[in-house]
N, C-alpha and C positions, 0 to 999 in steps of 0.2 A: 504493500500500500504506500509506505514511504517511498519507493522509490520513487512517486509524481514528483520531489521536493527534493531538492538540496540537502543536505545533513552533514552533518557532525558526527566523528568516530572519538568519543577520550577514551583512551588508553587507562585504565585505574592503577595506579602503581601506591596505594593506602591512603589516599591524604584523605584526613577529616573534611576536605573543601570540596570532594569531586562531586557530590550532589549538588552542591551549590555551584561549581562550574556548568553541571546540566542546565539550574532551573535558569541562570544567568542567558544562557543559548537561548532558550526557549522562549523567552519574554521577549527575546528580538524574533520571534518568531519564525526560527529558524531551527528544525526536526534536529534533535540531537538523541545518542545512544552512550550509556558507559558499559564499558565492555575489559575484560583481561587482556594485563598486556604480552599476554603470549598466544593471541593472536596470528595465525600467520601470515607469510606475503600474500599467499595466495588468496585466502579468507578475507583479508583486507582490500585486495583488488579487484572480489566480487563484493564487492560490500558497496564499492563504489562511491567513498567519501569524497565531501569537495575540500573536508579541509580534516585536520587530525590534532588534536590537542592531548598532551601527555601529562599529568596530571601530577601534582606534589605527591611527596611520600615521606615517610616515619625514617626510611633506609638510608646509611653513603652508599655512593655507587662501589663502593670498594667495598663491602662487605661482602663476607660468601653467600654466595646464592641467592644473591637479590634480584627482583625482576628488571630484565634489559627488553632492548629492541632489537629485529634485525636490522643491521648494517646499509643492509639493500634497500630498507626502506626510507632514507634518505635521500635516495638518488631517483626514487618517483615519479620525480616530479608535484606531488602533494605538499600543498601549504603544512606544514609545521609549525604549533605552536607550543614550544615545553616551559612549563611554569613550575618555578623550583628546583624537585629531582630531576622534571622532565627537563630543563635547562643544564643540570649538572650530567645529565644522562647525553643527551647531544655530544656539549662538550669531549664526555669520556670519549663517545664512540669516533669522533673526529680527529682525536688527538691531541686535544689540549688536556690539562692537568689542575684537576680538579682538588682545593685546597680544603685541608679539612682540620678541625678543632675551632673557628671562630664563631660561634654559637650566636643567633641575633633572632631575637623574636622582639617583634613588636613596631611602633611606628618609624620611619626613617625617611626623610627629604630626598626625592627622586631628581635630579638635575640631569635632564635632556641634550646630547650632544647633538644626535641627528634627527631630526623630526621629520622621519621617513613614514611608510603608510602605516605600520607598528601605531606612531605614536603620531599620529599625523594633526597638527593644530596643537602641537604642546610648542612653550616658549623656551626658549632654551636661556633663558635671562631671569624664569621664574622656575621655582622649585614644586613639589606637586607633590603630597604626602601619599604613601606607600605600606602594605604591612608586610613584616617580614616573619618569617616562621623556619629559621633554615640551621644547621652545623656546618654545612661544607658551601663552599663555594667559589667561582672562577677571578681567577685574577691575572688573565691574559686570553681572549677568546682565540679558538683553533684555528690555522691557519686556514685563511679564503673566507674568515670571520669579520665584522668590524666588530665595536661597542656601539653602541646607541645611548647608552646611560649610566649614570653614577650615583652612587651615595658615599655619604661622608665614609662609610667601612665598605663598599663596595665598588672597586676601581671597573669592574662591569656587571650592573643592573639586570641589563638588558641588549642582547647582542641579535645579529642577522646574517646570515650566508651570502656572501656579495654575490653569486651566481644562481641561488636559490630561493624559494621563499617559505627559508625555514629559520624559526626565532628561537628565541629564550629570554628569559625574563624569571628575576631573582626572587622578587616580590610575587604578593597573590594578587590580582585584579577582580579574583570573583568574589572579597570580600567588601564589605559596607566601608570597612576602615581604610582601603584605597580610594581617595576621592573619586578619581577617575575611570577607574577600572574599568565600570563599564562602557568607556569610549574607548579603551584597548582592546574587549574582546568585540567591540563592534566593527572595531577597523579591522580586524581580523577574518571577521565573518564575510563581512562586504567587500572592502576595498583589498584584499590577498587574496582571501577564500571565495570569492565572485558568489556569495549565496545573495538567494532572494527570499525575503520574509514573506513565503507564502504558508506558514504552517501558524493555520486560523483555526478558531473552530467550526465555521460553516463548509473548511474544507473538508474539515476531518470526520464531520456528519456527515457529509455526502461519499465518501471515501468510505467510512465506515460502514453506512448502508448497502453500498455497494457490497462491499466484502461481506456481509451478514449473508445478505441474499444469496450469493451464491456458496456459501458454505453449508447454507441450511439448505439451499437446495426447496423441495416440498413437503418437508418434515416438519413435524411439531417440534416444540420448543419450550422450556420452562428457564423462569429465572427467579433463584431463590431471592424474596424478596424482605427487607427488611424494615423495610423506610425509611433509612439513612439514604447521605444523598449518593452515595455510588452504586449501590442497587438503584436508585430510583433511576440516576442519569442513564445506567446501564438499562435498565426497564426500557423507558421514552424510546433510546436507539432504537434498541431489537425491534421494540411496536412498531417503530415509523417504518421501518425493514420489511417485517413479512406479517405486519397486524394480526390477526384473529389467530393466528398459529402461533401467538405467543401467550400461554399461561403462566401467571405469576403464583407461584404458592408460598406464601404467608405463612411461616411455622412460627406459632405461638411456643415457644421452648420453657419458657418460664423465666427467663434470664433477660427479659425486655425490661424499658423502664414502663414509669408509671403510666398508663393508658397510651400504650403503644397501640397493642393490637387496634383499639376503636378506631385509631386516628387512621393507621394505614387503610382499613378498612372504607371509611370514610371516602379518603381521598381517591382511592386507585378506581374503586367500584363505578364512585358517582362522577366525579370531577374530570377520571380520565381517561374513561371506558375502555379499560383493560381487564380484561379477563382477569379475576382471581379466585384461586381458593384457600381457602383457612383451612389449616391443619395446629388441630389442638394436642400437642404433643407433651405438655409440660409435665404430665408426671412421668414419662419416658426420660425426659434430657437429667431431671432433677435425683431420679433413683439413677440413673448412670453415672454421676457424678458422686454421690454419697463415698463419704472416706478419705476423698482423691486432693490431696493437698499441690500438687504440682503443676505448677500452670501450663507445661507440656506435655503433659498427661490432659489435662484438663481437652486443650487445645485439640487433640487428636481426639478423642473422647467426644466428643463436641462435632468435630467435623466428619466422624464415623455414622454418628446418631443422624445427620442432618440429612445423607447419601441414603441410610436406611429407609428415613420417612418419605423422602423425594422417589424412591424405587418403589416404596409400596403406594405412594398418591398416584405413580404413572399408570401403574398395573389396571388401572381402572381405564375403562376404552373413551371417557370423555377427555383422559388427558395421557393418550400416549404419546411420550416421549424421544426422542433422541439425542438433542442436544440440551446442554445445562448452560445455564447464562450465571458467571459471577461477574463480582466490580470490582473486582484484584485493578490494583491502581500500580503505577511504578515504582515510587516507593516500596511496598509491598513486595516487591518481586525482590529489588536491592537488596533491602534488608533480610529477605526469609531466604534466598539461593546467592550464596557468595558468588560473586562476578567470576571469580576462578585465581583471583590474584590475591592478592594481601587483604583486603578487605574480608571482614569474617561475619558469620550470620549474627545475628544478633538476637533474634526469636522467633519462632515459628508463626505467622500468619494463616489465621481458619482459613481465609480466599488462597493460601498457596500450597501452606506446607499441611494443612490438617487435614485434606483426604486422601481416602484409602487408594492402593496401588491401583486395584481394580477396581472399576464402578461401573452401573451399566451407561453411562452418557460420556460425551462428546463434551467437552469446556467450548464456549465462545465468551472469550473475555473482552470482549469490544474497550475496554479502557485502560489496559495493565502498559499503554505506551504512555497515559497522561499522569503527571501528578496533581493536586487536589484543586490548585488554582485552577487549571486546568479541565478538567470534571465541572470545576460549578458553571465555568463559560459556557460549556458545549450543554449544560443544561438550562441554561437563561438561554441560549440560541435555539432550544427546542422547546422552549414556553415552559418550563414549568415553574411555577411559584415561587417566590422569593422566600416561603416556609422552608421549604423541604432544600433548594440550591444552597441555602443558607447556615445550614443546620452543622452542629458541630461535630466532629466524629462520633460515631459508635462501632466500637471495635465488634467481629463477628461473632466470637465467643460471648458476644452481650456482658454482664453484671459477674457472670463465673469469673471473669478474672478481674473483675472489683470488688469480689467478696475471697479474700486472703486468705488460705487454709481452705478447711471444707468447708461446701456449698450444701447450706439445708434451705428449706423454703423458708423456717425461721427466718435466719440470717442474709437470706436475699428479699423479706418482706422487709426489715430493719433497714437497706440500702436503702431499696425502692423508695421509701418515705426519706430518706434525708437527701435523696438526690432530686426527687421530686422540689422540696423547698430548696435546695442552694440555686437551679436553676431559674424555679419562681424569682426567688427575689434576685438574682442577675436581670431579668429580663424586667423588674419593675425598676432596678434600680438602671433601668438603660445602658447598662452595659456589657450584654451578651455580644452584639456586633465587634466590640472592642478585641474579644477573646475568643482564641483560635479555637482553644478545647478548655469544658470544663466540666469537672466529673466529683461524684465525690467515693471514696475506697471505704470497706470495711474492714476494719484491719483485724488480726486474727491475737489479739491479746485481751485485757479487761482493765479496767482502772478503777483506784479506790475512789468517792466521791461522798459527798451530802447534799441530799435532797431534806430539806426541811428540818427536821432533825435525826434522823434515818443516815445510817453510812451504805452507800451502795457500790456494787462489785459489778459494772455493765462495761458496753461497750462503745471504740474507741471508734469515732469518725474521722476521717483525713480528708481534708478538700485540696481541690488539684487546679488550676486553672495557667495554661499557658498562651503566651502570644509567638507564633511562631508566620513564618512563609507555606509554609510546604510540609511541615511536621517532621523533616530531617534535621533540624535543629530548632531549637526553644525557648524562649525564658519563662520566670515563672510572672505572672501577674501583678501587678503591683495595686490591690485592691483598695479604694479606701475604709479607712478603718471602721470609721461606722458601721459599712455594709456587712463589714466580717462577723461584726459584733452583732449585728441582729437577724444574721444566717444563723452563728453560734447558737445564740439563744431560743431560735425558733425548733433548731433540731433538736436541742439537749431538753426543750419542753413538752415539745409535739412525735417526735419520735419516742416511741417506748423502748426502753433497753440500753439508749446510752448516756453518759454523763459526761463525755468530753470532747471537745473537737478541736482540731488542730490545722494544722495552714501547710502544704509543702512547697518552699521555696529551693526546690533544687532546678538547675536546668538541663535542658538537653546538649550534647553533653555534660556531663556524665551521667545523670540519669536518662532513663527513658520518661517519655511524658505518662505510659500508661507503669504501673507498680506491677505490676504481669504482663 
């Protein structure tokens, strides 16, 4: 499908930024992919990139066994752009000699020699702030090299192949702390790499329609449906695709939040005349769970149960099936299947890693190319609601892995009600749009407390709320205090069972946003 579009190949060689190298591509609208950099010639030359960006890393190039590149693929003819390792990595394979022990993380004054298409409209009379994140680095670029830039610790920034158009660059560009950055990786895109910002999303609706259609063929079609917005976006697609052949089944699990079912129900049936059916499954998910404290247990456990119910709703001749519709997003792929390089999984996703080898359907994941910015455009491009486009994640495994330890209907009724109110009052207090995700955890311990005059041993609440991009990296909220204080107070009075609640200010890195 991408092949209509220009694109982007980065190479992942570990850097905490290559996600944000993608979303960075994207926003200029232009199809980008992260992929391992052992890669080969040949793979790469059907892949048919227009341009190849090699992506920071943790590594020196001089360590054993660290991810390289082939040799031959410098000589391409393909724009090159290595940032960082990917710049210390050039260098090595060219012949220059890459210095190592001077450690520099953090901000550093970029001063522009040659404001070639690289850096094209930079003054070379004013300085331009930069982040650096690096231990090794060049200070003589390889012969058939120039420099293009300096810092006060770095005699080359930024360097270019006089016969080629292939760079490197010391600093990171796809962070916020480069001023400029992104007018580097735009000059790169456009003016070296000749792309054209044709990756919209009324292209990718219509691309993707296309592609639905002829994979389904004249088969029936299900897609597990949640209400969150990547099932929903995923829903809209498939419908606009091959309509009446697409049934949504609705498994009520028991791990939704508070009047989920009524709301999907509502919407899908009346609003958007799509087939569905309600599959009342919760005391299945709920005894399959009992005992099971492991959120990768959980995870499989969960996505085993969901394949069971979806096999036995098809069995039924008003809704035989063949293919399955999820909203695996690309993030979700990233993080649950290591790219193949230094980059490591981080946890199993229900949309990737939690089902079973065998099953009786066919996946069309019509969205596991976009990330989530991404998802809510192509669904305000297909009309739906600013409720549902809007709405803040809900992981698949639902409330099972915001309720810490084991999951009894107890202890997911005890959620259910305090997440119910933190949301409430976010949306009274106007500021749900502000925050990317906000959930609140049951955490799997007890606290001593005084109710009245009474000492109580109940349970601990955790509220969570992040402002992120994309959900690959996060901070935590920075709420005003009032609002906390009479969320606090409405849970620890209105919820039965617990006495304390607490705030988590960690961010992404090092935590993850979801506690499972």
């Amino acid at each position: 499908m991408t092949q209509n579009h220009d694109r982007i190949l980065i190479l992942d060689y570990g850097s905490q930024y290559t996600q944000l190298i993608a979303r960075r591509i994207r926003e200029e609208r232009v199809f980008c992919e992260i992929h391992p950099p052992d890669r080969s010639l040949e793979w790469i030359r059907e892949w048919k990139p227009s341009g190849i960006l090699l992506s920071g890393g943790p590594a020196s190039v001089y360590d054993d066994g660290v991810p390289s590149l082939d040799p031959e693929l410098l000589k391409e003819g393909i724009p090159i752009l290595g940032i960082c390792y990917g710049m210390q990595l050039i260098a090595k394979l060219e012949g220059a000699q890459v210095e190592n022990g001077q450690r520099e993380y953090g901000q550093a004054e970029l001063t522009v020699m040659e404001p070639n298409e690289l850096l094209h409209d930079f003054d070379p009379s004013e300085t331009t702030r930069v982040w650096c994140s690096h231990g090794d680095h060049v200070d003589e670029p390889p012969e058939g090299y120039r420099a293009l830039a300096s810092t006060a610790t770095l005699p080359v920034a930024a360097f270019r192949a006089e016969d080629r158009e292939i760079y490197g660059v010391q600093f990171h560009p796809e962070v916020a702390h480069t001023t400029r950055g992104e007018e580097i990786l735009s000059n790169f895109l456009f003016r070296i790499s000749g792309c054209h910002p044709t990756w919209t999303p009324g292209a990718f609706i219509e691309e993707s329609v296309a592609r639905i259609r002829e994979t389904a063929g004249d088969a029936q079609v299900i897609c597990g449906l949640s209400g969150g917005v990547d099932s929903s976006v995923a829903a809209a697609l498939v419908h606009r695709a091959i309509g009446d052949r697409l049934t949504c089944v609705f498994v009520d699990t028991g791990l939704l939040r508070k009047g989920e079912r009524e709301k999907v129900e509502r919407t899908f049936r009346r609003h958007m005349g799509i087939r569905l059916v309600v599959v009342d499954a919760r005391e299945e998910f709920v005894k399959g769970l009992q005992g099971i404290s492991d959120p990768e247990e959980k995870r499989r456990i969960i996505g085993n149960t969901f394949i069971r119910v979806f096999e036995r709703t098809t069995r039924k001749d008003e809704v035989a099936a063949r293919f399955l519709v999820q909203g695996t997003l690309y993030p979700d792929v990233i993080e649950s299947i290591s790219t193949g390089g230094p980059s490591v999984t981080i946890k199993t996703h229900h949309n990737v890693g939690g089902l079973p080898e065998e099953m009786p359907f066919e996946l069309i994941e019509p969205l596991r190319e976009l990330f989530k910015d991404e998802v809510r455009n192509v669904g305000r491009e297909l009309g739906l609601s600013e409720e549902f486009v809007g709405r803040h994640p809900f992981p698949g495994p639902g409330l099972a892995i915001r309720v810490l330890g084991a999951v009894s209907e107890e202890r997911l009724a005890v959620l259910r009600d305090a997440d119910s109110i933190y949301l409430e009052e976010i949306r009274e207090a106007g500021l749900y749009d502000e925050i990317w995700q906000a959930f609140a955890v049951l955490l799997p311990v007890h606290s001593v407390g005084v109710m009245g005059d009474g000492r109580t041993y109940e349970n601990v609440i955790a509220l969570r709320a992040v402002t992120s991009r994309d959900g690959m990296t996060a901070d935590w909220y920075h709420f005003p205090h009032d609002v906390l204080a009479r969320i606090s107070t409405r849970i620890i009075n209105e919820v039965k069972g617990v006495n304390r609640v607490t705030y988590d200010i960690s961010s992404k890195p090092p935590a993850t946003i979801e506690w499972e």
